[in-house]
N, C-alpha and C positions, 0 to 999 in steps of 0.2 A: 216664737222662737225662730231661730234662724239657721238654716241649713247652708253653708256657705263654704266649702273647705276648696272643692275644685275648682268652683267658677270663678275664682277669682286671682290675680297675685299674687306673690307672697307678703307684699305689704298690705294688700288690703286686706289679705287673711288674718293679720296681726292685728289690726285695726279692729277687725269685722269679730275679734277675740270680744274686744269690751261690749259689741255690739250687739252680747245677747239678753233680750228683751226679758227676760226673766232674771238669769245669773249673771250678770256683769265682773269681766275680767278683765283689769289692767294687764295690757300687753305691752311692749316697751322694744324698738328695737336692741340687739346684742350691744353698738354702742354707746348706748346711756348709761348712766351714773347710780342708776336709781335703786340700785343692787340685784334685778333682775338677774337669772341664771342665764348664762352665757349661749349663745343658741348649739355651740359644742356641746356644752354639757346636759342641754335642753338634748340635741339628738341622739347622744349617748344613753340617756335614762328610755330614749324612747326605741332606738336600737336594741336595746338588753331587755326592753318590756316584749318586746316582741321576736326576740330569741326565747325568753322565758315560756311562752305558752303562744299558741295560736287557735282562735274559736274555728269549732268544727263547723260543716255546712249543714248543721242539720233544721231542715226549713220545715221542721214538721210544723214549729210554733208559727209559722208566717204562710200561709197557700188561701189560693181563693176559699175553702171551706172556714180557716176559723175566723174568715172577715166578713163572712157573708151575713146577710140579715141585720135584722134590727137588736138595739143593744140599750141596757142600762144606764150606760155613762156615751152620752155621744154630747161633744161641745166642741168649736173654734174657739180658737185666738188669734185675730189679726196683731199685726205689730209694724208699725211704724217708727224709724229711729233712726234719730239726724246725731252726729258725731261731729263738734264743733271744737277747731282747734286755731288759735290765731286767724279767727273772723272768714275760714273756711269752712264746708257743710259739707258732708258727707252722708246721702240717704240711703236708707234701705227698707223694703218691707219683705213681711214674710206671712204667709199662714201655719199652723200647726192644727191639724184635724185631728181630735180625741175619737178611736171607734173601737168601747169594751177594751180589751187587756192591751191595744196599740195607740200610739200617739205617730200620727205621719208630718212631719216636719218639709213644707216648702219653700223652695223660694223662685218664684216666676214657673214660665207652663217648662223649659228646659233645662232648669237647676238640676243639681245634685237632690236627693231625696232621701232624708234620712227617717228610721221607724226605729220605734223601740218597743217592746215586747215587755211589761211591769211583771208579768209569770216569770219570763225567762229572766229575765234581766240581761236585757243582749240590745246590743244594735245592729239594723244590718244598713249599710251604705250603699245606694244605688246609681251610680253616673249613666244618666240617660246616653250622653257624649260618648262617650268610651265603651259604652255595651258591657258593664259589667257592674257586680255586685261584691262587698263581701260582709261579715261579720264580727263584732268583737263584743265580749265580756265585758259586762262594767266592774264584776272583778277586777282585769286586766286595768282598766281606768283607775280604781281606787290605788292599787299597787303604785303606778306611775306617780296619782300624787303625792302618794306617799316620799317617793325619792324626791320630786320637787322638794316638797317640803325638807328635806333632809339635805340637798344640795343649799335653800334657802338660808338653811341654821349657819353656815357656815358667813353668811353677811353680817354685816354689823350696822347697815344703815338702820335709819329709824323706818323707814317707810316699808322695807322688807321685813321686818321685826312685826308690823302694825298686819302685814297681808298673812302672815303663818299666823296671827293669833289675835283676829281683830276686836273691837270693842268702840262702841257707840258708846254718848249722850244720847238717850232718845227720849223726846215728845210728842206729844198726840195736841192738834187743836182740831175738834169733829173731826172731820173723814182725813184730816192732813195730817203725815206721820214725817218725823223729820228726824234724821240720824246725823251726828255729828260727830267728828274728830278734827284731828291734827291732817291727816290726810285724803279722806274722804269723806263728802258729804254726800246723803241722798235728801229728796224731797219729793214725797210720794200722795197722791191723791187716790183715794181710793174706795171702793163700794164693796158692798156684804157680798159676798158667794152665794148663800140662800141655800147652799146646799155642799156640806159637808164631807162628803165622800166625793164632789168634784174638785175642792179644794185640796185634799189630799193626792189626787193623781195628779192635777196643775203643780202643786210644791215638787212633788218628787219628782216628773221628768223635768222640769227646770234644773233639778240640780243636778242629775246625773247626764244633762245635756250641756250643762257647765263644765262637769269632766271630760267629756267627749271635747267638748273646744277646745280646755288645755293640752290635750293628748296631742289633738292636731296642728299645733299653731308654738310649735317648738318657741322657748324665747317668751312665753306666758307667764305670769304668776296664777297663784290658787285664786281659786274662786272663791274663797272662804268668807269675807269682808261679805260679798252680797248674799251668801248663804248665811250669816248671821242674822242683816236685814230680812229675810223671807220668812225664819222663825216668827217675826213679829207679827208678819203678816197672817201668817198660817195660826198664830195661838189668837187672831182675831177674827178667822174666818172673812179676810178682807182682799179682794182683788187688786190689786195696782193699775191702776185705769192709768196715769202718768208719774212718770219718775224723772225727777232731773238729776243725773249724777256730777259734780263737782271734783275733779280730783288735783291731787296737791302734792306731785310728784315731792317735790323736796320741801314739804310740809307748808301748812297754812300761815303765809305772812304779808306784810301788806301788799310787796310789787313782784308777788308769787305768780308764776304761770302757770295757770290749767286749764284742764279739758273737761270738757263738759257733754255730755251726752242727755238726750233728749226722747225718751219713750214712750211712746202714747199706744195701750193698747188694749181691744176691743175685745167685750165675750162674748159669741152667740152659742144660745142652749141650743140651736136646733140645725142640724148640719144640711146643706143644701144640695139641689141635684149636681151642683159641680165638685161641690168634697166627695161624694160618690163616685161620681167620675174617676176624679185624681185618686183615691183610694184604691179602685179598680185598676187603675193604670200603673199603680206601683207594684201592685199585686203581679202584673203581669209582666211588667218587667223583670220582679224578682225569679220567675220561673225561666223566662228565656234568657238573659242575661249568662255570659260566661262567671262562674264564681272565681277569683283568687286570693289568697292568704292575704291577712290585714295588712300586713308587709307590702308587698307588691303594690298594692292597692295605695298605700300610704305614700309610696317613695313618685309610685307615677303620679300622683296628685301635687306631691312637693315640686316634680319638675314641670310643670305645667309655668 
């Protein structure tokens, strides 16, 4: 997964939307054609989400004690992902450390550091850069997409129509799993899990780490289209070692342009003395770190 909101600019934060290694989300600048919600109307739903409610600070669920020791569920996920559009690449890798009821999401040793809490259902957001942390509900998330989606109905393209309520052809040949439409395609390689109860914490932070991207990357569509695809994967107990996305902005035709995205990524069961480390290290940042409202938090990020 990819932790990416700060470090980077506002274009490549739109970009770096589609760019997550588990949920992939077309992002689209405000002026394309392709019925995208307008990035006013994108900051308005996100403006009013966050008038609506704001997460408390309360870090009982996150301190050196409930990350300490050893744990049931400990696994990585490396990710590697090139973003290829009119014969230009775009890379990025990430880690995502599983430890017990947390998933700690990195990118490089001075990234942004995202964690999410599967008890609480909460993220908290750490900017090493800027000395600060804060909080948000994946309520608050769900809510937001919900107005996407609602802001969405109001389009009449096909390709907006296809992202609020998606739907595959799909096939299986052995371990390759292939999803098909008019606007997206994937093409997925992939191995057994071996183990049930990791595949069920992999599925669910990928997708409530999909909402987290739309929240922040205003001018997004849902993530719905690859959270379709992950079902298949999850009722197979089946890892996605590489995925190639396809996409077909104004649907699949012969002298059609699209983007293609490229994911290759790695699971190791047994986490190393350097995921400890960085686990430690976020821990400890979230203690000293100044907290403020996801607001604050949000708008300083946008102006970066």
């Amino acid at each position: 997964m990819i932790s990416l909101f700060s470090k980077f600019d506002a274009r490549a934060r739109l970009i770096l939307a589609i760019l997550m290694s588990a949920v992939v989300v077309f992002s689209v600048s405000p002026s394309s054609s392709n019925g995208a919600p307008s990035k006013n109307d994108a900051d308005e739903a996100v403006s009013k989400d966050k008038e609506d409610s704001e997460s408390s600070d309360d870090g009982d669920w996150f301190d050196a004690e409930s990350v300490s020791g050893a744990s049931e569920i400990e696994f990585r996920v490396d990710a590697d992902v090139r973003f290829i559009r009119n014969e230009r690449q775009t890379k990025y890798s990430s880690s995502t450390v599983f430890h017990g009821d947390l998933a700690f999401d990195f990118v490089g040793d001075n990234g942004e550091i995202v964690v999410y809490s599967f008890r609480a259902q909460k993220f908290v957001l750490i900017d090493p850069i800027r000395r600060m942390r804060s909080v948000i509900d994946e309520a608050e998330l769900d809510r937001f997409v919900d107005r996407i989606k609602t802001i969405l109905h109001e389009k009449k393209d096909g390709f907006t129509t296809f992202m609020i309520n998606p739907s595959f052809t799909v096939s299986q040949k052995e371990d390759e799993f292939f999803f098909q439409s008019k606007w997206i395609d994937y093409r997925a390689k992939t191995i057994p899990f071996g183990d049930e109860q990791i595949a069920d914490v992999y599925f669910r932070f990928v997708e409530a780490m999909g909402k987290l991207n739309v929240y922040m990357n205003p001018g997004s569509l849902t993530p719905l289209a690859r959270i379709e695809a992950n079902r298949k994967f999850m009722e197979e107990s089946r890892f996605p070692e590489k995925i190639t996305t396809e996409i077909y902005p104004k649907g699949k035709t012969i002298f059609t342009k699209t983007y293609q995205i490229e994911n290759e990524s790695t699971l190791s069961r047994r986490l190393s003395e350097r995921d400890r480390s960085r686990i430690a290290r976020a821990v400890q940042f979230f203690e000293q770190f100044q907290y403020v409202s996801f607001k604050t938090y949000f708008e300083k990020s946008a102006s970066r």
